[in-house]
C-alpha positions in Angstrom: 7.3 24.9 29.3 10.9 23.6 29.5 12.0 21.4 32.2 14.0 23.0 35.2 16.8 20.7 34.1 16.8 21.7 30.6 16.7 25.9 31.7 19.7 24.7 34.4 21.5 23.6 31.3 21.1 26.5 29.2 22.2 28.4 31.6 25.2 26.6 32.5 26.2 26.7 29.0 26.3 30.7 29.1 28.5 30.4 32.1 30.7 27.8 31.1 34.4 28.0 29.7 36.1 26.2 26.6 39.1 24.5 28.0 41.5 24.7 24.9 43.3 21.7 26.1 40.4 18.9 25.6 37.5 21.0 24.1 34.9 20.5 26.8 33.0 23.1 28.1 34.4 24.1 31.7 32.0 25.3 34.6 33.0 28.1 36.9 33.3 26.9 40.3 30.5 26.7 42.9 30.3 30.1 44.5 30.0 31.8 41.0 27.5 29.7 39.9 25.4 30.0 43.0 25.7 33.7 42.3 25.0 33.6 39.0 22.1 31.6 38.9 20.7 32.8 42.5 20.6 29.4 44.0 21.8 28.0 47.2 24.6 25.6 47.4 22.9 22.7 48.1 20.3 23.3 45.5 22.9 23.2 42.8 24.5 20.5 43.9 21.6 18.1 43.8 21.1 19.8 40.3 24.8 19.4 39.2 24.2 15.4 40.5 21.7 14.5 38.3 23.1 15.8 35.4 26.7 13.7 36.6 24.2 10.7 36.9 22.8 11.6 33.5 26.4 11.2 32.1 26.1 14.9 30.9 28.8 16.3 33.9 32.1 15.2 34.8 34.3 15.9 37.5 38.3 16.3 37.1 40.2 15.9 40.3 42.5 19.2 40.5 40.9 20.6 36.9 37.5 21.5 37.7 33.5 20.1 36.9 33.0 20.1 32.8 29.4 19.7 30.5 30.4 16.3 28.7 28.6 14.3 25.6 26.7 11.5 28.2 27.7 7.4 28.2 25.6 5.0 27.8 25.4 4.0 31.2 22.4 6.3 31.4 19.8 4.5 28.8 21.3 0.9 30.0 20.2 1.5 33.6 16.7 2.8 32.8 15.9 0.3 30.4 16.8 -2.6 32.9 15.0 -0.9 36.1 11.9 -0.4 33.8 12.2 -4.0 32.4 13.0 -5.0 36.5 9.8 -3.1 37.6 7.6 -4.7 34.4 6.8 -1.2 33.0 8.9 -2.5 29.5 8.4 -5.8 28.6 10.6 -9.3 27.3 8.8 -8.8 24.0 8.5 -4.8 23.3 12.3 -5.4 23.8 13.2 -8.0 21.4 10.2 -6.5 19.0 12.5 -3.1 19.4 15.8 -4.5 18.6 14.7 -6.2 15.6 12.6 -2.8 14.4 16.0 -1.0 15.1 18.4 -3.3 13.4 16.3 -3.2 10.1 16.6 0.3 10.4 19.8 0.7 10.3 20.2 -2.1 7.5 18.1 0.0 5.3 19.9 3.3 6.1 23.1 1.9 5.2 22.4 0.3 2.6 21.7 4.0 0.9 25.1 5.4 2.6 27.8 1.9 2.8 30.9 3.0 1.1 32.6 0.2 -0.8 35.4 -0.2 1.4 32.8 0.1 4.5 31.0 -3.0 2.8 34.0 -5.0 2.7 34.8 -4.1 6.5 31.0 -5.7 7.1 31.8 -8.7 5.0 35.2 -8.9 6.6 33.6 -9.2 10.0 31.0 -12.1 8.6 33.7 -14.0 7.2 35.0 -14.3 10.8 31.9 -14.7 12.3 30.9 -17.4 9.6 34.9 -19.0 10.1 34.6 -18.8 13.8 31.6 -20.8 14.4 32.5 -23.3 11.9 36.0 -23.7 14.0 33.6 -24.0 17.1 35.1 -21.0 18.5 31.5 -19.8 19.9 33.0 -16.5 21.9 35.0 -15.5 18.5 31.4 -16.0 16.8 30.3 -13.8 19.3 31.8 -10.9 19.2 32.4 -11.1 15.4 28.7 -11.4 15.2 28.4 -7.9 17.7 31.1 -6.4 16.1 29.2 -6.4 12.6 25.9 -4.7 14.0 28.4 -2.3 16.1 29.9 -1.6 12.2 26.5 -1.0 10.5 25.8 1.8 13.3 29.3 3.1 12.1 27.9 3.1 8.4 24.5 5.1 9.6 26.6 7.3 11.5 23.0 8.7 13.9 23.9 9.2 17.6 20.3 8.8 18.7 19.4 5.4 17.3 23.3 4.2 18.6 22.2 5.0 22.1 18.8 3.2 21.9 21.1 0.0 20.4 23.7 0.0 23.3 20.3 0.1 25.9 18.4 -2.5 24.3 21.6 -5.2 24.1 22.3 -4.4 27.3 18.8 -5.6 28.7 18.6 -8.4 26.2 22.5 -9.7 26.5 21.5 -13.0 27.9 19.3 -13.2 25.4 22.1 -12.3 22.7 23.7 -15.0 24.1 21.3 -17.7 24.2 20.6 -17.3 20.3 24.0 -17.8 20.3 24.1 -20.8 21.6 21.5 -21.8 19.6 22.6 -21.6 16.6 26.0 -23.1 18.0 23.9 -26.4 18.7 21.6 -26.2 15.5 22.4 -28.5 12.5 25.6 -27.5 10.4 22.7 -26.8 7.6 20.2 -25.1 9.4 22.4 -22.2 11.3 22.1 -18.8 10.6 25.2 -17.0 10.4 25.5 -17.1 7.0 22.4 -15.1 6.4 24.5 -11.9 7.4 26.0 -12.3 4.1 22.4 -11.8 2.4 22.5 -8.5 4.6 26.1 -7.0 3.0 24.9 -8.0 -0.5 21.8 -6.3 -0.2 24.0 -3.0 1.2 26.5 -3.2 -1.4 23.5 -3.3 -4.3 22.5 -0.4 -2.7 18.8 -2.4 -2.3 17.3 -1.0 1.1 14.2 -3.1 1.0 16.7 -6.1 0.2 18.4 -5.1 3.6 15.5 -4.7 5.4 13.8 -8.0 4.4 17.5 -9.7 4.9 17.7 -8.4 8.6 14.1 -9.3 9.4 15.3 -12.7 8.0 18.7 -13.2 10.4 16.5 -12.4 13.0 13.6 -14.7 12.6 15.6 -18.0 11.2 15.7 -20.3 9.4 14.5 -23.1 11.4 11.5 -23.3 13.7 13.2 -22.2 16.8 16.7 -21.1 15.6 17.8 -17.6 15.8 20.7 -16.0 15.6 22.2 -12.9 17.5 
């Protein structure tokens, strides 16, 4: 049987509008949609708030309440209450991340465009240039921005909204590989192990991307990781 939520939806979505101006789906105001769906207004309400807090509702001072694509605020605050009330774990979290981020590897390495490959190589150079300038915040988000770009290349909503939760629960994390590799021996850091990744993408090889990722993310040192 379909959740309430889901048959408040589908009904919404018969009674809703397209505004021309921005595309989104507009809803009729209260009253009608008490009477249409035979609710009382405080019923709806505490429907309509759960879908705002969802991210799938907006509200538009002076334009009206509109069905919108949700944020990622959503899947971020689950995933750190669970982790906060121990139902999710340190370690299903980092085992996740590192399941996903092969994933998508693999994916593009069967989809990369040329000119997307030298966007992901452009990004490592930086990365790779950054941390040897010891510009460590740089590295950082050089380093984010290339596993933001591979999600660009797979170009699959669902596994980008598992992503954005699980950095946001393991961002201090993130950052202490980081530093890690920061601190680690000129010879022994990792960074340079994306460009394994990019070759294997632009041979069009997705075991070689796979294997590469699972590399970056277990080191090359006892100890050393990189974001």
């Amino acid at each position: 049987m379909p959740d309430p939520l889901e048959l408040l939806v589908a009904r919404l979505i018969e009674l809703a509008t397209i505004d021309e101006t921005i595309g989104m789906r507009r809803l009729p105001p209260e009253r009608e949609l008490c009477d249409a769906l035979g609710m009382s207004r405080g019923t709806l309400r505490e429907q309509l708030a759960v879908l705002e807090r969802l991210g799938f509702l907006t509200r538009t001072q002076g334009r009206g309440t509109y069905l919108s694509n949700p944020s990622y605020d959503f899947v971020r605050t689950f995933f750190a209450i669970a982790r906060e009330l121990g139902h999710l774990t340190d370690d299903e979290f980092s085992e996740s991340r590192v399941l996903l981020e092969e994933a998508l590897a693999e994916a593009a390495a069967r989809r990369a465009t040329p000119d997307e490959v030298a966007e992901l190589r452009a990004v490592v150079d930086r990365m790779v240039a950054s941390q040897a300038a010891g510009d460590s915040h740089d590295a950082q988000e050089a380093d984010v921005a290339f596993h933001r770009r591979l999600q660009t290349v797979v170009d699959n909503s669902v596994l980008q909204f598992l992503h954005e939760g699980l950095s946001h629960v393991l961002r201090d994390d993130i950052a202490a590989r980081r530093l890690a590799v920061a601190e680690a021996p000129e010879d022994v850091r990792t960074d340079s192990i994306h460009y394994e990744i990019v070759d294997a993408i632009a041979a069009g090889d997705p075991a070689g991307a796979r294997s590469a990722m699972r590399r970056h993310f277990g080191g090359r040192a006892p100890g050393v990781r990189s974001a």
